[in-house]
C-alpha positions in Angstrom: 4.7 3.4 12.5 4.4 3.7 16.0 3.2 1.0 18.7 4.4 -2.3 19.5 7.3 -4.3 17.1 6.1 -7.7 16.6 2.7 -6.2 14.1 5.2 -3.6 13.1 7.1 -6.4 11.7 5.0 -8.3 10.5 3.1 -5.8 8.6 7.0 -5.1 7.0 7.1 -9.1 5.9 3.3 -8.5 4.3 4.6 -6.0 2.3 7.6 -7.0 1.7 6.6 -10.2 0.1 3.4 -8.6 -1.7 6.0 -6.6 -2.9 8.3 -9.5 -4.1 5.5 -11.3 -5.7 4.5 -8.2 -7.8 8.6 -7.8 -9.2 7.5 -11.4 -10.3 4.3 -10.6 -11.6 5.8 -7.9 -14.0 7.1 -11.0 -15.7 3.7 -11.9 -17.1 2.7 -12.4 -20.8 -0.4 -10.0 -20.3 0.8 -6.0 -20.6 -1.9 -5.1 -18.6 -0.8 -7.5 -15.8 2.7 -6.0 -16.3 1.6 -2.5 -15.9 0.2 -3.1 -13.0 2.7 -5.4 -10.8 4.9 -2.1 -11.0 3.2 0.3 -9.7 1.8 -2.0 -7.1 5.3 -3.1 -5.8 6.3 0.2 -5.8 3.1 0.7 -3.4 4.4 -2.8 -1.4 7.9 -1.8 -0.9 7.2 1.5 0.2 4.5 0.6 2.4 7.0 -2.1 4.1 10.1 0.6 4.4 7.0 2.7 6.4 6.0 0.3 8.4 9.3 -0.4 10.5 8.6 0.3 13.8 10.2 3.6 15.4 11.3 1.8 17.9 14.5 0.0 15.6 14.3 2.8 12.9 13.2 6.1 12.7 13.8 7.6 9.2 15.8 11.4 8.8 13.9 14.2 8.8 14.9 14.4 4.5 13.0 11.2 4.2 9.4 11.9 4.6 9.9 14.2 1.7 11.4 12.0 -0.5 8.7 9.3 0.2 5.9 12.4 -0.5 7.7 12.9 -4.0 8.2 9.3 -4.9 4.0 8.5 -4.2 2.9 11.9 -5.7 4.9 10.9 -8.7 3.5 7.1 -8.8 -0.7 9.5 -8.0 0.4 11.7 -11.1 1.1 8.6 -13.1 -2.3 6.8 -12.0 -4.4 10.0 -12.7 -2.9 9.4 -16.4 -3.6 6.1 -16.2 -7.2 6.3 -15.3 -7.8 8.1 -18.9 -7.9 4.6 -19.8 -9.6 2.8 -17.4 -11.4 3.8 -13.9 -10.1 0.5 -12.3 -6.3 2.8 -11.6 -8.1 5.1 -9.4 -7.6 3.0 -6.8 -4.0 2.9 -7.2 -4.4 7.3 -7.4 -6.1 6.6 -4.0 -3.5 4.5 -2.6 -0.6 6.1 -3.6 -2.4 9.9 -2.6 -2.9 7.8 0.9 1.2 7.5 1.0 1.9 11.2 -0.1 -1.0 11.8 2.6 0.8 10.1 5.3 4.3 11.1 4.5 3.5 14.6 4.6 2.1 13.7 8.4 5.0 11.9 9.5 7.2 15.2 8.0 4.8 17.6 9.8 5.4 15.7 13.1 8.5 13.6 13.3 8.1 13.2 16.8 5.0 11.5 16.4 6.8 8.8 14.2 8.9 8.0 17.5 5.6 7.7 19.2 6.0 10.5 21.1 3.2 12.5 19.8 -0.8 12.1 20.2 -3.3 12.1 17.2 -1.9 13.6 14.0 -3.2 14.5 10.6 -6.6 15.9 9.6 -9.1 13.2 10.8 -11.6 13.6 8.5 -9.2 12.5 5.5 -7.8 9.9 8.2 -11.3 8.8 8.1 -12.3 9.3 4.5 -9.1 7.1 3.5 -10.3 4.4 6.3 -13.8 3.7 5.0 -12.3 4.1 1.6 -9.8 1.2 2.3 -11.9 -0.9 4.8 -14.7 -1.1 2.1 -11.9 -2.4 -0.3 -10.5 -4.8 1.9 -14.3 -6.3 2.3 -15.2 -6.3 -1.6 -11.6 -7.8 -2.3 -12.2 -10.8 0.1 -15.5 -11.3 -1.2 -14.1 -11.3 -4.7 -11.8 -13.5 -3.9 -13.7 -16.4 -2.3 -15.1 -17.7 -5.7 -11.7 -17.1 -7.4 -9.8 -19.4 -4.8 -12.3 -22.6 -5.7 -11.1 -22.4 -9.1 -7.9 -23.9 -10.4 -5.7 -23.3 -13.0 -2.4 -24.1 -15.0 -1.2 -20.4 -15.4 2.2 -19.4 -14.1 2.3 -17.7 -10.7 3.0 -14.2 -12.6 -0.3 -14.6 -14.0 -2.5 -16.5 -11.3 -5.5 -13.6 -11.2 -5.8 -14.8 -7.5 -3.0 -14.8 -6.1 -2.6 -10.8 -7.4 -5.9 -10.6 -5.9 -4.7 -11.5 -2.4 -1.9 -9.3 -3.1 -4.5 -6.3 -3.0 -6.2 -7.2 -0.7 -3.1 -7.7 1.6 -2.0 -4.3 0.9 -5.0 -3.1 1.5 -5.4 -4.8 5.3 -1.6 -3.2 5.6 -3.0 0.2 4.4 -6.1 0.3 7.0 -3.4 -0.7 9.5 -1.2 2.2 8.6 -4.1 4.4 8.7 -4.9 3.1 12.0 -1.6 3.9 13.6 -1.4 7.2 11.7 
């Protein structure tokens, strides 16, 4: 990610910890829940190692590649997914949105160092925007009846707090997309 290193870093942290929290939700009693955490850590972790600033870190030229692999794999894996239900397409989405990006960043390294100007095709740059801003609204307004509600269940298993999860990762995504 190019641009200044204090939203760098801090978009690492917020993905980072949504990361962290999903290892813990992958604890849960619920399979469904479990299922889920993985492929959505996966999703925070990588989006966190992305989103060091170029300015402390700029990754080999092998590792755009290996990130394209690793997110088409995890896309291949929510296509079979959504057999079962339409609710993993947005984790083919997000995780085609990673291969998308990698495969810019390995098309023009320099850009990655900030050196470049506008890269990718801008009409999936801008697809993947609305797609992601409209999911970042409809999550938040999920979410604002949720969090009146209380509840004894374990953190793995709050259905809020895995809600703000998404919808962190998905303000980090937009913010990705931005930068891209």
């Amino acid at each position: 990610m190019h641009g200044p290193a204090s939203p760098g870093w801090l978009l690492v942290a917020l993905c980072a910890a949504t990361g962290a929290y999903c290892l813990l939700r992958m604890r849960s009693t619920v399979e469904e829940q479990r299922r889920a955490a993985g492929g959505e850590a996966l999703m925070g972790f990588g989006m966190a190692a992305m989103a060091v600033p170029a300015a402390v870190f700029s990754p080999p030229s092998w590792a755009w590649p290996v990130y394209a692999a690793v997110f088409g794999a995890a896309a291949l894996r929510a296509l079979w997914a959504a057999r079962t239900g339409a609710h993993h397409l947005h984790h083919l989405v997000g995780a085609s949105a990673m291969v998308y990006m990698a495969l810019v960043m390995a098309a023009s390294p320099q850009h990655h160092a900030g050196h470049g100007g506008p890269s990718g095709v801008p009409l999936v740059t801008g697809v993947l925007l609305l797609y992601f801003m409209g999911y970042v609204l409809l999550s938040g307004v999920r979410l604002v009846p949720v969090a009146a509600g209380g509840g004894s269940a374990g953190w793995g298993d709050r259905p809020e707090v895995a809600r703000a999860c998404r919808l962190s990762m998905g303000i980090a995504m937009v913010a990705m997309l931005i930068t891209l």
